[in-house]
C-alpha positions as a Markdown table, in Angstrom:
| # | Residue | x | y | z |
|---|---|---|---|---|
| 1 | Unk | 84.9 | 131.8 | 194.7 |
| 2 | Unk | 86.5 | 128.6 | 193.9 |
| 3 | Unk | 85.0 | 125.2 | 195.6 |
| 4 | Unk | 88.6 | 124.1 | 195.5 |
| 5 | Unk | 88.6 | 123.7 | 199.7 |
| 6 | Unk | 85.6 | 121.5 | 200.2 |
| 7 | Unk | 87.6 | 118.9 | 199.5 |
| 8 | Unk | 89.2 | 116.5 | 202.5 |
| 9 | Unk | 88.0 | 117.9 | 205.0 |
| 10 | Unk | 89.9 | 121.1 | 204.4 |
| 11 | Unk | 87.3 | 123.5 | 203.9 |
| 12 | Unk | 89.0 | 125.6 | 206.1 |
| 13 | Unk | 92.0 | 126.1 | 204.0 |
| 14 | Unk | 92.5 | 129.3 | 201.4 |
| 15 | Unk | 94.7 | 128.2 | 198.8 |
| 16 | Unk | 96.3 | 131.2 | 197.0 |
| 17 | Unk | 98.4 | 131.3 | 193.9 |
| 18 | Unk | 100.6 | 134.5 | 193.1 |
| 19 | Unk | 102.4 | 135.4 | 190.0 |
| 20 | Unk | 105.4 | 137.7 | 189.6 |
| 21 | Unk | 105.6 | 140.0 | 186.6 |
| 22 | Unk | 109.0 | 139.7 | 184.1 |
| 23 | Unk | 107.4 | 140.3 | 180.4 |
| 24 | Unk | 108.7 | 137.1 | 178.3 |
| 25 | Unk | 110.1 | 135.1 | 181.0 |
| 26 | Unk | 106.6 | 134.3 | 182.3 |
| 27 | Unk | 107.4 | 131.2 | 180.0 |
| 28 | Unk | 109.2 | 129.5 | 183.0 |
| 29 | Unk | 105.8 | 130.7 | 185.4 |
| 30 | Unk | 104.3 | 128.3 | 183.1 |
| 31 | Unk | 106.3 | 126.0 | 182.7 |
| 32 | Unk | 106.0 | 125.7 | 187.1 |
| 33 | Unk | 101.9 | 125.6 | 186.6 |
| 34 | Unk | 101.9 | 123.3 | 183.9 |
| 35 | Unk | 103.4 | 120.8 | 186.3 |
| 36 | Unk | 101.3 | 121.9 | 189.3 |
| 37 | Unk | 98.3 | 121.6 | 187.0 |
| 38 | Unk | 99.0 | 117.9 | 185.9 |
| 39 | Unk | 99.8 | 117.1 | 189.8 |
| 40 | Unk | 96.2 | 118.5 | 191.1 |
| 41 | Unk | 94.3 | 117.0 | 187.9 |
| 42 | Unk | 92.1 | 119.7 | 187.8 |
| 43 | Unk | 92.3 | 123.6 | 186.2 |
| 44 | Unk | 93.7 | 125.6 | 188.5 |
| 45 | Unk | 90.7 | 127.4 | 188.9 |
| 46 | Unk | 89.1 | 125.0 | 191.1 |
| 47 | Unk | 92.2 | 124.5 | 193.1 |
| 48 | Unk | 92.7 | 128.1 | 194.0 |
| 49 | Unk | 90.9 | 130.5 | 195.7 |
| 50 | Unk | 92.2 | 133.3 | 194.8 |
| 51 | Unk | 95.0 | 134.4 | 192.4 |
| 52 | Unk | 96.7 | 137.3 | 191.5 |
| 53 | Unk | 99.0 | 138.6 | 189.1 |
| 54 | Unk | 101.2 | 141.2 | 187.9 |
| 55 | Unk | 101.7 | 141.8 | 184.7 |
| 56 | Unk | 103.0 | 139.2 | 182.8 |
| 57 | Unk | 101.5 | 137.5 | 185.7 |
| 58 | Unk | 98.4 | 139.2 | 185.1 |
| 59 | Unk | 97.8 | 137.9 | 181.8 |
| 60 | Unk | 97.9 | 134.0 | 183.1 |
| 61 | Unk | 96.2 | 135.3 | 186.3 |
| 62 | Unk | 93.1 | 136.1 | 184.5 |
| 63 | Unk | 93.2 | 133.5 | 182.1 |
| 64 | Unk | 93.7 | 131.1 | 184.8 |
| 65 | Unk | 90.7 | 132.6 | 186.5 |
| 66 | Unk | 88.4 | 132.5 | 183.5 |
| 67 | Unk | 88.9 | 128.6 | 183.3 |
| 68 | Unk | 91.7 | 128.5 | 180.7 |
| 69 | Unk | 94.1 | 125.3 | 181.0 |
| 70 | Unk | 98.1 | 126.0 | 181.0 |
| 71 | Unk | 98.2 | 124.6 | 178.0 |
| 72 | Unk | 96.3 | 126.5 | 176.2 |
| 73 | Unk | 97.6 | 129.9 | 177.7 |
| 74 | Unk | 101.1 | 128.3 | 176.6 |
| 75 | Unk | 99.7 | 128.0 | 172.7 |
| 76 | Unk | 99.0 | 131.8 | 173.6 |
| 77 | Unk | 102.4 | 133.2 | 175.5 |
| 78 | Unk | 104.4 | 131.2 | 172.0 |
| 79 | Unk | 102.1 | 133.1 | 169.3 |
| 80 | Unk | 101.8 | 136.4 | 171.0 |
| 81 | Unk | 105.0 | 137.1 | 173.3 |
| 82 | Unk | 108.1 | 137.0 | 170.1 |
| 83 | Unk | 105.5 | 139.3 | 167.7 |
| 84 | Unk | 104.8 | 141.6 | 170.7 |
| 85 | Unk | 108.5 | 141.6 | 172.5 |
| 86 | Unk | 110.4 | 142.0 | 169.1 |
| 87 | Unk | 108.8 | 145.8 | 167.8 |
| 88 | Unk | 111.6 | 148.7 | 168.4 |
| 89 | Unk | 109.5 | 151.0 | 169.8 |
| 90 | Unk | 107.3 | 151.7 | 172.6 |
| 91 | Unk | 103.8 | 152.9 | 170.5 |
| 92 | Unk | 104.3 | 149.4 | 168.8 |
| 93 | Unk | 104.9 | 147.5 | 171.2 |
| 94 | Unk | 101.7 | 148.7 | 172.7 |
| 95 | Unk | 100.2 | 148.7 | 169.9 |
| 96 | Unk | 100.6 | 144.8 | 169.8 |
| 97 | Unk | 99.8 | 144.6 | 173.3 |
| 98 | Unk | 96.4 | 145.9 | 172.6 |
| 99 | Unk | 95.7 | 143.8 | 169.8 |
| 100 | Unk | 96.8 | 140.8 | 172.0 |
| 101 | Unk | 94.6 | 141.3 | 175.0 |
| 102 | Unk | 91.7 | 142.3 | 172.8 |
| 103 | Unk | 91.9 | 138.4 | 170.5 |
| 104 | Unk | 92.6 | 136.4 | 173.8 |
| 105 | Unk | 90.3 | 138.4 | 176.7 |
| 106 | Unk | 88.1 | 140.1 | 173.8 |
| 107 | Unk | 84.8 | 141.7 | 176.0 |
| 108 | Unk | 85.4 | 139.7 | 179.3 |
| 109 | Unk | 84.8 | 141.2 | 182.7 |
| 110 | Unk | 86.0 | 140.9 | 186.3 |
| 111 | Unk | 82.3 | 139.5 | 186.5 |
| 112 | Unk | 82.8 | 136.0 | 184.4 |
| 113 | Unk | 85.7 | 135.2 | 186.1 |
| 114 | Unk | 85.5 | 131.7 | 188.6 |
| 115 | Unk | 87.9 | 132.4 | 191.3 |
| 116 | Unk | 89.1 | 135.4 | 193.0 |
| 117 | Unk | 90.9 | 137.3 | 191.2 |
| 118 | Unk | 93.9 | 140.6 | 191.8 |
| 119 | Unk | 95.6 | 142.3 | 188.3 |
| 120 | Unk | 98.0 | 144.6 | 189.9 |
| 121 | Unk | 98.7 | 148.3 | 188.3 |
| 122 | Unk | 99.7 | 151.4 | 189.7 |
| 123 | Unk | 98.1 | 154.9 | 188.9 |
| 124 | Unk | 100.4 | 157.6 | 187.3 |
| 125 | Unk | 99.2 | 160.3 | 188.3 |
| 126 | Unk | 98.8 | 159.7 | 192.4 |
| 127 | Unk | 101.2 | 156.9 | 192.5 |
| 128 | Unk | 99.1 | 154.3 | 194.4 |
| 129 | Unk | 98.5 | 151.1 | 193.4 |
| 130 | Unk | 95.0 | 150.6 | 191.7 |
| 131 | Unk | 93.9 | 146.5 | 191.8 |
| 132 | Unk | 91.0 | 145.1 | 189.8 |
| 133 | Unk | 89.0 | 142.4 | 191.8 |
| 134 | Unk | 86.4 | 140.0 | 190.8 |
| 135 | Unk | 84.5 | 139.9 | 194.1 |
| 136 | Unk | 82.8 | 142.1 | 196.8 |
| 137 | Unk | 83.8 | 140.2 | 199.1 |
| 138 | Unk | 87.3 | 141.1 | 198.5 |
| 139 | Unk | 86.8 | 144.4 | 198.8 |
| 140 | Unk | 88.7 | 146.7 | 201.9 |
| 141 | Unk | 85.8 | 149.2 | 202.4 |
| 142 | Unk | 83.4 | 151.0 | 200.0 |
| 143 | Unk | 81.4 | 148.1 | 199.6 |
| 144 | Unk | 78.1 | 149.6 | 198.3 |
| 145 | Unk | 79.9 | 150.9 | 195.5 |
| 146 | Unk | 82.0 | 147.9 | 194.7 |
| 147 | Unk | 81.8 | 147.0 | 191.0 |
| 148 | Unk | 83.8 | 144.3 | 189.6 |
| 149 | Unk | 87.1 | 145.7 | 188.3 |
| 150 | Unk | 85.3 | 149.0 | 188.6 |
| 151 | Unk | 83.8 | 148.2 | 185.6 |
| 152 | Unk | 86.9 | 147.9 | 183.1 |
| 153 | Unk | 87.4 | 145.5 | 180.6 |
| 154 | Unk | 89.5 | 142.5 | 181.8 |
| 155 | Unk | 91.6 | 143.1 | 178.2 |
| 156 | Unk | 92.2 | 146.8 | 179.6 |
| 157 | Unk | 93.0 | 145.9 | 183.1 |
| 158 | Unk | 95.5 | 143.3 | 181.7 |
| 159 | Unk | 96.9 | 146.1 | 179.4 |
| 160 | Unk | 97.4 | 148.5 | 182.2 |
| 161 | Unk | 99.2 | 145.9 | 184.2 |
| 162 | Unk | 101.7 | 145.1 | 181.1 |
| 163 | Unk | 102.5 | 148.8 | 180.5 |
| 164 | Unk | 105.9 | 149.0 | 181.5 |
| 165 | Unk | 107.1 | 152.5 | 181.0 |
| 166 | Unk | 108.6 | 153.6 | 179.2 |
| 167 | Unk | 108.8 | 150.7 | 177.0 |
| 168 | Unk | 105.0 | 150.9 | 176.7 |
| 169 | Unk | 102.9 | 153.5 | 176.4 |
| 170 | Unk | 100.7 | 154.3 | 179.4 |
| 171 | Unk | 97.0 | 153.4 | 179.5 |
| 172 | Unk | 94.4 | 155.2 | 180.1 |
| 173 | Unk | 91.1 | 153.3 | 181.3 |
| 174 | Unk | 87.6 | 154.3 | 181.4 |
| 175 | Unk | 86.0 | 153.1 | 185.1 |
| 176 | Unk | 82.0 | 152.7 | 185.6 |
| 177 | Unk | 81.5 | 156.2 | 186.9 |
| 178 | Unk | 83.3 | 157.8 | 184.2 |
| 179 | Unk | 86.6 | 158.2 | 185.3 |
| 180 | Unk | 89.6 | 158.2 | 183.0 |
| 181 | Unk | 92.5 | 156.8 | 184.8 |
| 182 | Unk | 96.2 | 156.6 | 183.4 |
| 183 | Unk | 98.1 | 153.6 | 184.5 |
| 184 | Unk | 101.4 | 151.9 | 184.4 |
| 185 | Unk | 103.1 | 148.1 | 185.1 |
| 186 | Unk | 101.8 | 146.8 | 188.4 |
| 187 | Unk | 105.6 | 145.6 | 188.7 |
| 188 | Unk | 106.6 | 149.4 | 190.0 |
| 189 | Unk | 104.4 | 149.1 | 193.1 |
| 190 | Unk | 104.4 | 144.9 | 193.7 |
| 191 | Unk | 106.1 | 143.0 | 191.2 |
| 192 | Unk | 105.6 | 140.2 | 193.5 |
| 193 | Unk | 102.0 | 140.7 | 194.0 |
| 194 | Unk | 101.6 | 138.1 | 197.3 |
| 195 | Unk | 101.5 | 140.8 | 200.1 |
| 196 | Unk | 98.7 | 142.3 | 198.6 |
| 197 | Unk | 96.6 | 139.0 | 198.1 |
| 198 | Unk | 97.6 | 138.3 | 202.1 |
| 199 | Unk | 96.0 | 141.7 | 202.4 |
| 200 | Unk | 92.9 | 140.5 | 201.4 |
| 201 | Unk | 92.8 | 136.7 | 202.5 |
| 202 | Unk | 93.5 | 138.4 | 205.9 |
| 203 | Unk | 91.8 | 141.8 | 205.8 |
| 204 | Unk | 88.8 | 141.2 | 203.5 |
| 205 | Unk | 88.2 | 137.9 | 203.2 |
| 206 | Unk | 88.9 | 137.3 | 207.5 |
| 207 | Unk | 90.8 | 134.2 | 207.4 |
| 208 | Unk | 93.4 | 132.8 | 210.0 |
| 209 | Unk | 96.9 | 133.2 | 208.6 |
| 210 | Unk | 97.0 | 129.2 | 209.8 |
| 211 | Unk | 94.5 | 128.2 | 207.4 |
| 212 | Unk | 95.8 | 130.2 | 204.5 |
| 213 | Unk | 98.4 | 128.5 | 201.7 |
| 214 | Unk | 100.3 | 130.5 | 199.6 |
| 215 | Unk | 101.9 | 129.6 | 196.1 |
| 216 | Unk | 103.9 | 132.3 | 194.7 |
| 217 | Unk | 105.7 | 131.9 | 191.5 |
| 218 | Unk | 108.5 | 134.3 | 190.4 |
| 219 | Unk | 110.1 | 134.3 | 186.7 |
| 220 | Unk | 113.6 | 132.5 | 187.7 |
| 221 | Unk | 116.5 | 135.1 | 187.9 |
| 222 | Unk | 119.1 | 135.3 | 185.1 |
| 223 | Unk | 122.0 | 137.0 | 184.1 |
| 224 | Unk | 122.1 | 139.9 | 182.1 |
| 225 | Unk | 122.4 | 139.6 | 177.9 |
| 226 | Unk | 125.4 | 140.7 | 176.9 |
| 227 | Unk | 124.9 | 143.7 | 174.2 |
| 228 | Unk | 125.2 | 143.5 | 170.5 |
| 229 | Unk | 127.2 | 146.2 | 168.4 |
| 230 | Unk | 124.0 | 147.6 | 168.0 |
| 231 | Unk | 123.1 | 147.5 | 171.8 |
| 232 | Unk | 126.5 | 149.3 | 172.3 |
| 233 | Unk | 125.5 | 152.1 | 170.0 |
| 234 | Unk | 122.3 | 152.7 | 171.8 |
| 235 | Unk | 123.4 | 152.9 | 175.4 |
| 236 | Unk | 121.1 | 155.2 | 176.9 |
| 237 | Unk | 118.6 | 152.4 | 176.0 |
| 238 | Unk | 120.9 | 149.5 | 177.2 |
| 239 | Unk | 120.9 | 151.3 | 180.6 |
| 240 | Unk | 117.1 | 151.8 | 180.1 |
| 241 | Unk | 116.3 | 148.0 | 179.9 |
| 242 | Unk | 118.8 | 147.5 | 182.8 |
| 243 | Unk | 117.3 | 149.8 | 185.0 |
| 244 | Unk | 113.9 | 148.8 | 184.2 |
| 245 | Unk | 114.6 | 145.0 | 184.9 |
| 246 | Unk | 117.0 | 145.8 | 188.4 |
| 247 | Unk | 114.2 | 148.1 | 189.5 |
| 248 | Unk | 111.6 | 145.2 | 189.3 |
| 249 | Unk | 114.3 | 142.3 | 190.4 |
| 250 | Unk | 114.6 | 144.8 | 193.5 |
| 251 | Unk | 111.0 | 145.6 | 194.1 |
| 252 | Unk | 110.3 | 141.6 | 194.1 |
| 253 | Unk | 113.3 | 141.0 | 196.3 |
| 254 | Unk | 111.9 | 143.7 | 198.8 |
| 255 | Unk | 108.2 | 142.5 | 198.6 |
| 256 | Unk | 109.1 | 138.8 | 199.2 |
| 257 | Unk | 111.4 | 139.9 | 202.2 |
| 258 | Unk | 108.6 | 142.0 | 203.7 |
| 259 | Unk | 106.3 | 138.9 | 203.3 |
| 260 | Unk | 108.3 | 136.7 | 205.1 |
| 261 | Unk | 108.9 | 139.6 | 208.2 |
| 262 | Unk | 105.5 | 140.0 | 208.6 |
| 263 | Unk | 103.4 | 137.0 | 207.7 |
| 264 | Unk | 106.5 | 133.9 | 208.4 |
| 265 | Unk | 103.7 | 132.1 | 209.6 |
| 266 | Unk | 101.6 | 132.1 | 206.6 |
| 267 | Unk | 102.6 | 128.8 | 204.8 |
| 268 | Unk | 104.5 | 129.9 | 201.5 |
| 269 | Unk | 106.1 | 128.0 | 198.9 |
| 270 | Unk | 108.2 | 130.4 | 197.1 |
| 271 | Unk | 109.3 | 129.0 | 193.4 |
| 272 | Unk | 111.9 | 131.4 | 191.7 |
| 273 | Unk | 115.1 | 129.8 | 190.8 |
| 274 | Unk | 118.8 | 131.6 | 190.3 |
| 275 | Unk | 120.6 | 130.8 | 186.5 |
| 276 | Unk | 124.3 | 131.6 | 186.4 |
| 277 | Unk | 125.1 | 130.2 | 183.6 |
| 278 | Unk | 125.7 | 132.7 | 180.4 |
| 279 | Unk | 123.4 | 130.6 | 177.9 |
| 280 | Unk | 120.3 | 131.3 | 180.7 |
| 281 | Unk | 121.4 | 135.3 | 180.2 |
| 282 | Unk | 117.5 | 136.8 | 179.0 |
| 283 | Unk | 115.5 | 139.5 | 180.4 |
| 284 | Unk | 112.3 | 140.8 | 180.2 |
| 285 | Unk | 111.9 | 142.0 | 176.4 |
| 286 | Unk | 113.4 | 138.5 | 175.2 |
| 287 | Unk | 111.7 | 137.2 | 172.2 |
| 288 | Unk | 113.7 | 134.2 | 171.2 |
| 289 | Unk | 111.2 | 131.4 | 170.8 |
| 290 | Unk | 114.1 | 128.6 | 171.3 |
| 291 | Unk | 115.4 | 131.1 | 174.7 |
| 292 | Unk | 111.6 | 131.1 | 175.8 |
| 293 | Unk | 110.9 | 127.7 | 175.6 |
| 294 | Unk | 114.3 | 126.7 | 177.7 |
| 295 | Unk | 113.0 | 129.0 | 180.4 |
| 296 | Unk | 109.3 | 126.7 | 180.2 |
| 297 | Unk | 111.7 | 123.7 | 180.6 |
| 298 | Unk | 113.7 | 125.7 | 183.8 |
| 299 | Unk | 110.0 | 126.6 | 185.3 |
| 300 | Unk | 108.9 | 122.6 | 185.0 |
| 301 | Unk | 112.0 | 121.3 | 186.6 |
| 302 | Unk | 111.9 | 123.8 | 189.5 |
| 303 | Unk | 108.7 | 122.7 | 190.2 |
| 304 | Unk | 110.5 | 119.0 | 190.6 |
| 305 | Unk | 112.4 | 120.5 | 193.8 |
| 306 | Unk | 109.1 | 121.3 | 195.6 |
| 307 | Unk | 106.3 | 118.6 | 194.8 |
| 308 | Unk | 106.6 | 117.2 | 197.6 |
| 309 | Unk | 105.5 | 120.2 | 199.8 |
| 310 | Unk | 103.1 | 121.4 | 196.8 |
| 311 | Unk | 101.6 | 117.8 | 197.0 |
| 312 | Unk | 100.9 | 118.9 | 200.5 |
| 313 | Unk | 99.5 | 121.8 | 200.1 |
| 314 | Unk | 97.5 | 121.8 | 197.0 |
| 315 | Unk | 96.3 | 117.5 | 197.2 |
């Protein structure tokens, strides 16, 4: 786990960093860290105790938790996200989903990482969520058998949480004992992945909900692209993408509103702004370069709304 609370005399304090899935507009999640990053001086790593993704948000997750700096994982999201967003078809897409996770995570495992760590996917087949953790100590029961993200590849796990069906192709992973499991975008069980990393700070890990600190970063909220001539000729897959992006828009929504039911006293800086404006319209198969890069700029000025309570928090 992360050293990042022996600092200050807060060794008391969890500090936990969420990320929302969205595909391509994880640009403006990073545009947020790379101005929370410059703020703490530090990786992000050291600053957080644990952090969890989903999807998109599982790709910086785990980079974030294998020591990578924002800007590196930015040099990453603008050579990989247009080539893998832009393919017509879900087998391709995939395909350059694989070939993506395999040059940037190659043979990592849940083992290397240096903070806790939650990738968020759900199982096909039973329909329950299925989250790869670093650490035993995370762990809700079946301790003796704990192996870190039950002994899957982090490049799989990370593949498995990005496989938004049915514009990706499922993914079957191969666990420790043999098992071949077949799973789908963490974003159709908890898009917003915070409740679950509550779940452990409180459950697992035994902590106060007073001493626990929460940073959870959505994607920003946009309005719809209006369709091309070509769009309009393929509605059933206009409706597709639509549904696919209101479903998650509503399961994050839900998942935030739960959070702040049940755990209000948990100290949460929520960062997810609203766009009304039709040049911000995007969703989450954009793979305009110039479109991607406004949304990092959107992500570092919302930021600029909260330093003051992240200086609080995080300093």
């Amino acid at each position: 786990m992360s050293n990042a609370t022996q600092d200050d005399g807060a060794s008391d304090v969890l500090r936990i960093l969420t990320l929302d899935g969205g595909g391509a507009k994880g640009f403006y999640t990073l545009g947020v860290l790379k101005e929370i990053e410059a703020m703490i001086q530090c990786p992000l790593h050291q600053k957080f105790d644990l952090v969890f993704g989903t999807s998109t948000g599982a790709i910086i997750a785990s980079l974030i938790a294998l020591g990578n700096s924002v800007d590196s994982i930015l040099d990453l999201y603008r050579k990989h996200v247009p080539n893998v967003m832009s393919r017509k078809s879900a087998p391709a897409r995939s395909a350059a989903l694989k070939s993506l996770a395999s040059e940037v995570f190659g043979d990592a495992k849940f083992s290397e990482v240096k903070t806790g760590i939650g990738v968020v996917t759900a199982r096909w087949l039973t329909e329950r969520p299925m989250i790869f953790k670093g650490s035993v100590s995370q762990a809700h029961g079946r301790v003796g058998t704990f192996v870190p993200g039950f002994g899957v590849s982090i490049a799989d796990a990370v593949k498995a949480s990005c496989s938004a069906y049915p514009f990706f192709e499922r993914t079957i992973v191969r666990t420790s004992t043999g098992e071949n499991i077949e799973l789908i975008d963490g974003g159709y069980c908890a898009n917003n992945p915070t409740l679950y990393a509550i779940a452990d700070a409180v459950q697992a890990l035994k902590r106060e909900r007073k001493d626990i600190r929460i940073v959870s970063l959505g994607v920003g909220i946009y309005p719809e692209p209006k369709p091309g001539l070509l769009m309009w000729l393929a509605k059933k897959y206009l409706v597709s993408v639509q549904l696919l992006q209101k479903t998650l828009e509503i399961n994050t929504q839900s998942m935030d509103q739960l959070r702040q039911i049940l755990f209000h006293d948990v100290p949460t800086i929520r960062i997810s702004d609203a766009y009304v404006t039709p040049e911000m319209a995007t969703d989450l198969l954009e793979h305009d370069l110039k479109k991607l890069d406004i949304l990092f700029q959107r992500g570092r000025e919302s930021f600029a709304s909260r330093e003051k309570q992240l200086r609080e928090y995080l300093i």
